[in-house]
N, C-alpha and C positions, 0 to 999 in steps of 0.2 A: 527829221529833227524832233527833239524830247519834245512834250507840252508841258511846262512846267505849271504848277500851283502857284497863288497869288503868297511870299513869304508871313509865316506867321512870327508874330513877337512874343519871346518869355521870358521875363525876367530881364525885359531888355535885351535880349541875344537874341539873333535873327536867325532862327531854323525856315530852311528851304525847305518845304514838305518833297519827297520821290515822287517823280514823276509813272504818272497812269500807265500802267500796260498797255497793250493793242487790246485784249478784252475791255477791261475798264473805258477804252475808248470808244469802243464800240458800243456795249452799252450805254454811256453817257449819253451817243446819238439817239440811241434810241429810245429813251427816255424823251428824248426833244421832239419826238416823229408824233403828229397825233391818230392815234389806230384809228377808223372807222369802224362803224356794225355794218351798213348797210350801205350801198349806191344808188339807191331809187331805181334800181329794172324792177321791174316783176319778172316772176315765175313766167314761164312759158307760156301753160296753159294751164287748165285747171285741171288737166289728168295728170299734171309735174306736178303740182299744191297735193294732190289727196295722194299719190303714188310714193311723194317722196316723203308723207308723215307716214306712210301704212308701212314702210322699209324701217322707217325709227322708232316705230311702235314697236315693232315685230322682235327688234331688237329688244324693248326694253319688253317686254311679255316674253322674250327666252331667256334672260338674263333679271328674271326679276329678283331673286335672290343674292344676286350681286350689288357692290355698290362700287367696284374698282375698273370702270371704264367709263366712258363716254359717247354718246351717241348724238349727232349732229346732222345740221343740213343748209344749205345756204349759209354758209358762214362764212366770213375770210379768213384765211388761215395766212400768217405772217411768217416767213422764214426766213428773209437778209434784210438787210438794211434798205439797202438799193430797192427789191420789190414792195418794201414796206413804203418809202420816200414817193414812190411814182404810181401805187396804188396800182397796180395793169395786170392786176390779177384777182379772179373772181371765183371763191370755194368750192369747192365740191357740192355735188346737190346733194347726197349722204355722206357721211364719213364715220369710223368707229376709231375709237382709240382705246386701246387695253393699256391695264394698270396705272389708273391716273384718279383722282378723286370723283366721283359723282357728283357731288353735292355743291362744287364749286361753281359761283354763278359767273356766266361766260357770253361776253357780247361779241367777242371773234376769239380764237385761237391765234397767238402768239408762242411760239416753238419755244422760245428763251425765255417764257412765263411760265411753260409748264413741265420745265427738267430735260428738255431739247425732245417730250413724245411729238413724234410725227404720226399720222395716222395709221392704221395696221389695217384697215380695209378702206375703201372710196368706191361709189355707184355712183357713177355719169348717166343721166338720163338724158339723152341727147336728142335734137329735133335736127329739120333739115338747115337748121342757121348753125347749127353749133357741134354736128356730128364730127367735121373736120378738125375743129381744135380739141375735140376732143378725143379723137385716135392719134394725134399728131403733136401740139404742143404740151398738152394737159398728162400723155400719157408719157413723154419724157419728163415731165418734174416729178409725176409721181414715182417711174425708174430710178432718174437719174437723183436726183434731190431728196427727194423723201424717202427713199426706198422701202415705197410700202410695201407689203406682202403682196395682196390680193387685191387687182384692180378690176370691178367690170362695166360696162357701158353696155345699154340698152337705148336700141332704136326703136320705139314707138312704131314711126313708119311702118317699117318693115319687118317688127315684130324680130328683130334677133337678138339674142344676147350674147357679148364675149366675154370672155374673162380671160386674165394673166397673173401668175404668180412668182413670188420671187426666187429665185433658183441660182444659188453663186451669183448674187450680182445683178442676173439679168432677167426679164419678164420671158416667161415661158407660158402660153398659150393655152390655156385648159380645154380640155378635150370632154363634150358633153356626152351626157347616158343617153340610153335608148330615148328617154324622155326630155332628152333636149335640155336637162336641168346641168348647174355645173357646179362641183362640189366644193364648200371654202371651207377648209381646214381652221381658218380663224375664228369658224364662227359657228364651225360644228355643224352645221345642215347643208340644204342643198338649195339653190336658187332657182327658179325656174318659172314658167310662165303660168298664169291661171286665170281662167274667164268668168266673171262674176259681178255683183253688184257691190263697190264702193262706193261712200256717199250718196247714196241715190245717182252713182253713175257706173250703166254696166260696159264692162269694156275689157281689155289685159291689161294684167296687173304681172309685175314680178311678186314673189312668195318665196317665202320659206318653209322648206320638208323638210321633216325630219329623215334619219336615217330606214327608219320602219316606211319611209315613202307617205308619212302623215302630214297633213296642214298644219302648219302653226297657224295658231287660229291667232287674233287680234283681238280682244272684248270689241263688239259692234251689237247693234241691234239687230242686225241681220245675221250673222255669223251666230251668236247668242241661239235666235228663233231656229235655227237650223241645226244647231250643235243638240240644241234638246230638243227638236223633231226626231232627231238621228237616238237619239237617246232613250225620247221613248217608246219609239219602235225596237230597237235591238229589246226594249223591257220587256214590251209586247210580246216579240218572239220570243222569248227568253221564258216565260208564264207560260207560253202555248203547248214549247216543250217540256217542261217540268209538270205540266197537267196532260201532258201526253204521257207520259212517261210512269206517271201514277198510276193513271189507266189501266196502260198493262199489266203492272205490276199487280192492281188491284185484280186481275183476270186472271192473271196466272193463278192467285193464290186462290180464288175461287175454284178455279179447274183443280187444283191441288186440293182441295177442300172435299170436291165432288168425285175425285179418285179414290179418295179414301175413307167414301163413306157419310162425312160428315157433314154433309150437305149434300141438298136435293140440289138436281144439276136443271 
């Protein structure tokens, strides 16, 4: 049955406005739905707090010359009415989204607020509470629903990472290198595991390499003191041999000098 508009009056003549679309109606509801930002859980732990900023850093320090994507984490992301109305759904711990504004300020992701972008990458950092939903329900809405490209989930526990990409439709399984890393086309590097100190907490981290098999570094204080430790040893060496190298040069020309006289040897 139509929804009709309340009749307007003009000129004394009673126009019936046309009745809303099924879009028009659907947005209408959802207009009336109120989004939340947040549910009051916390993070996991505090290796999920500094793990899941160091993945959205990494992004914005490979991508900092762009401004046409988005990088996210604990957010909810809204896509029907129905999961919008019952809230029973809780964002990704990263997510990326290409070709969408930067600069837009964002307390959740709402699909029908931002041109129907669904995400094009998602990193489940998973514990022993949540590894289950998220090989299993999380990884059908991201398939079936969002049909994001590139999905991966890391177990802390057990130290593995997977990943799946989108193939005709369906997730196909990435298959990692020698180095256990696994490559996302989306995002141009390769992800993989690495032992180090964040935050003042040392421990595994997922990272990003580049295709040269380099660290994307993150501005840190530590990462910083270490980038120019490295840096000014390669100088060091670098001086050692260029004054090695004069050396000789300087001998040669001596011995050359002394061959022909023109110096006493």
């Amino acid at each position: 049955m139509s929804v009709m508009s309340a009749p307007v009056l003009e000129n004394d003549i009673e126009i019936q406005e046309p009745p809303m679309s099924e879009v028009e109606r659907v947005f209408s509801k959802l207009a009336e739905v109120e989004l939340i930002a947040e549910d009051g859980i916390p993070l996991e732990t505090n290796w999920h707090r500094i793990q899941m900023n160091l993945l959205i850093d990494s992004v914005h320090f490979l991508w900092k010359d762009r401004s046409d994507y988005f990088a996210g984490g604990n957010m909810f992301i809204y896509f029907n009415l129905i999961q919008a109305k019952n809230r029973d759904y809780r964002g990704p711990d990263v997510f990326v989204v290409k070709d969408v504004d930067i600069s837009r300020k964002r307390d959740y992701w709402a699909i029908w607020e931002e041109n129907g972008h669904y995400p094009d990458v998602i990193v489940e950092l998973s514990s022993s509470s949540t590894i289950d939903i998220d090989l299993g329900t999380k990884k059908r809405i991201y398939e079936k629903i969002f049909h994001t490209q590139e999905y991966y989930c890391y177990d802390p526990d057990k130290k593995k990472l997977l990943g799946w990409q989108m193939v005709k439709g369906r997730y196909e399984e990435l298959t990692p290198n020698d180095r256990g890393w696994l490559y996302s086309e989306e995002l141009g590097v390769w992800i993989g595991k690495w032992v180090g100190e964040r935050a003042r907490l040392h421990d595994t981290w997922l990272r990003f390499y580049t295709e040269d098999n380099e660290l994307v570094l993150v501005p840190t204080i530590e990462e910083y003191e270490a980038k120019r430790a490295e840096n000014e040893a390669q100088r060091a060496e670098f001086e050692a041999k260029r004054a090695e190298k004069a050396e000789a040069e300087l001998a040669h020309l001596r011995e050359m000098l002394v061959k022909h006289g023109i110096a006493e040897s």
